[in-house]
N, C-alpha and C positions, 0 to 999 in steps of 0.2 A: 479449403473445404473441397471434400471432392463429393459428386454426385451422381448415382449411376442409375439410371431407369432402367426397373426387372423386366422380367416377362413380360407382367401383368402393368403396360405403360404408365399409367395411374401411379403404380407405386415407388416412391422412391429410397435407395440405401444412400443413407448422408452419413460421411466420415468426415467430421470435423480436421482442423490441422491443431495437432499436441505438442508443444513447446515442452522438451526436456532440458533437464539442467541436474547438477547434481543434488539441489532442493528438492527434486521433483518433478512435477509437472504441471501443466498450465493448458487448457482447451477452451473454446466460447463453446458453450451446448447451446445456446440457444441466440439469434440475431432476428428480432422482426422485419428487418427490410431486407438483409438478405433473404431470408427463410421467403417471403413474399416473391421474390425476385425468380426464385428457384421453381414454384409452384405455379406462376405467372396469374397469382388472384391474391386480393387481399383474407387475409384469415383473422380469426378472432380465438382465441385459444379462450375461455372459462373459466375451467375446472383443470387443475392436477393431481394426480391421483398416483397413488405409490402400491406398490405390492410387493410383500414378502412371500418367496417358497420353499420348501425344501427340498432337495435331492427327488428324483421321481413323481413333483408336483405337475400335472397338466390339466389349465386353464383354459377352459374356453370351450370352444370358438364361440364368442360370444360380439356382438352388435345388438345394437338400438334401433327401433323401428319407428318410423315416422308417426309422429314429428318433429322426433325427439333424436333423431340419425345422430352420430358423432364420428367425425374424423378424429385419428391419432397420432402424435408422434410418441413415438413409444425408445425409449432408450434404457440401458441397465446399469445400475449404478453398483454393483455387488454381484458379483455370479458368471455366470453363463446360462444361455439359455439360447434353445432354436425356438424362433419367434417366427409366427405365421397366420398369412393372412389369406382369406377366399372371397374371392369376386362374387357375390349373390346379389347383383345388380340384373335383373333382370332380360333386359336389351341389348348387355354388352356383348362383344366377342366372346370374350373370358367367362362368362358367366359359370361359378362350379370350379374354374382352374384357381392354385394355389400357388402360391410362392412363402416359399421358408428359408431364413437367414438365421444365420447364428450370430449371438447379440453378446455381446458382453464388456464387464467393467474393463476390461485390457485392449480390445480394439475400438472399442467409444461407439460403434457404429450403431446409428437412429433408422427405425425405420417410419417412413410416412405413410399413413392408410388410412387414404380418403372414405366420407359418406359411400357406403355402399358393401363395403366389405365387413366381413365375419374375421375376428380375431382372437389368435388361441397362442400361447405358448407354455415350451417344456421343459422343467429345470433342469440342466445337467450338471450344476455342481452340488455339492452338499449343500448349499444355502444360495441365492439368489432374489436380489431386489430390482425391480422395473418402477419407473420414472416415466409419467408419460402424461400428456397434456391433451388436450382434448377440448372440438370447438363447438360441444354442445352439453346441458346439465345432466347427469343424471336422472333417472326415470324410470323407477320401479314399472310400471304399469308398460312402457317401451321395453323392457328388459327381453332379450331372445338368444335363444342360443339351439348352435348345432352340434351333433353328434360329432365327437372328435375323432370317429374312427371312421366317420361315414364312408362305404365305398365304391361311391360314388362322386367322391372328390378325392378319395385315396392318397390321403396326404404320407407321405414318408417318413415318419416320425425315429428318430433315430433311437436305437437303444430305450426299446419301451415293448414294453411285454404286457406289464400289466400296472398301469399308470395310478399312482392318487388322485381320486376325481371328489371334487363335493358329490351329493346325491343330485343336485342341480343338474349340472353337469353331464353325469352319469346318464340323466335321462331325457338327454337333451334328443330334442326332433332331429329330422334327418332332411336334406337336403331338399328332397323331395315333398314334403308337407311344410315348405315355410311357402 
């Protein structure tokens, strides 16, 4: 397993190790002691939660607000998709800065995103599924979300003009009013 810490220290891109054969193929997605080892704190994962989109779908940036926070690991089981997370932790250095990775079923790669960050991704194949675990429940009444074009975190969104958004979404606050 290799593991690389972005930008944004907190966050990490985990690439499992994939055993091919002419079967197939073979990967651990998920080890609690390793996973724990890598993260250096015990974790509790809850809830997993699955998401389907289509071609030109963008989710998010979406996080939970206390007391209901949730960290994720987020991986793609079907698709491609640039997957993206923003620091709106307050106090931190980073606070507003982003980091986005491109995720998908043929590179395996997970990304980790701790309490504190906003998270959004953008499908870039005709269809894409995300797989991703999470170490707090759901929580309508915590439910928050930011503007995806905010710019004021000016995220890079590749090949996106003019994105599929729920109305949610669409009308989501802006970096500056959370």
């Amino acid at each position: 397993m290799k593991v690389t810490r972005l930008a944004i220290p907190d966050l990490l891109l985990i690439e499992p190790q994939v055993y091919n054969d002419e079967r197939g193929n073979f990967f651990e997605s998920f080890n609690q002691i390793k996973f724990e080892e890598i993260i250096g704190s015990n974790i509790n994962f809850v809830q997993d939660n699955q998401s389907y989109s289509t071609k030109g779908v963008l989710r998010g940036l979406h996080y939970q607000s206390s007391p209901m926070e949730q960290a994720k690991l987020v991986n793609v089981t079907h698709g491609k998709v640039f997957d993206v997370a923003v620091d709106i932790r307050k106090n931190s250095q980073t606070y507003g800065q982003w980091v986005g990775k491109i995720l998908s079923s043929e590179n395996r790669r997970q990304l980790w995103i701790p309490e504190g960050f906003a998270h959004g991704f953008l499908t870039l194949t005709d269809s894409a599924s995300l797989f991703y675990k999470v170490t707090n429940y759901y929580s309508k009444s915590c439910e928050r979300g930011i503007f995806w074009n905010d710019s004021d975190i000016n995220i890079h969104w590749p090949n996106v003009d003019k994105p599929l958004l729920s109305s949610k979404d669409a009308n989501a606050k802006f970096l500056s009013d959370i």
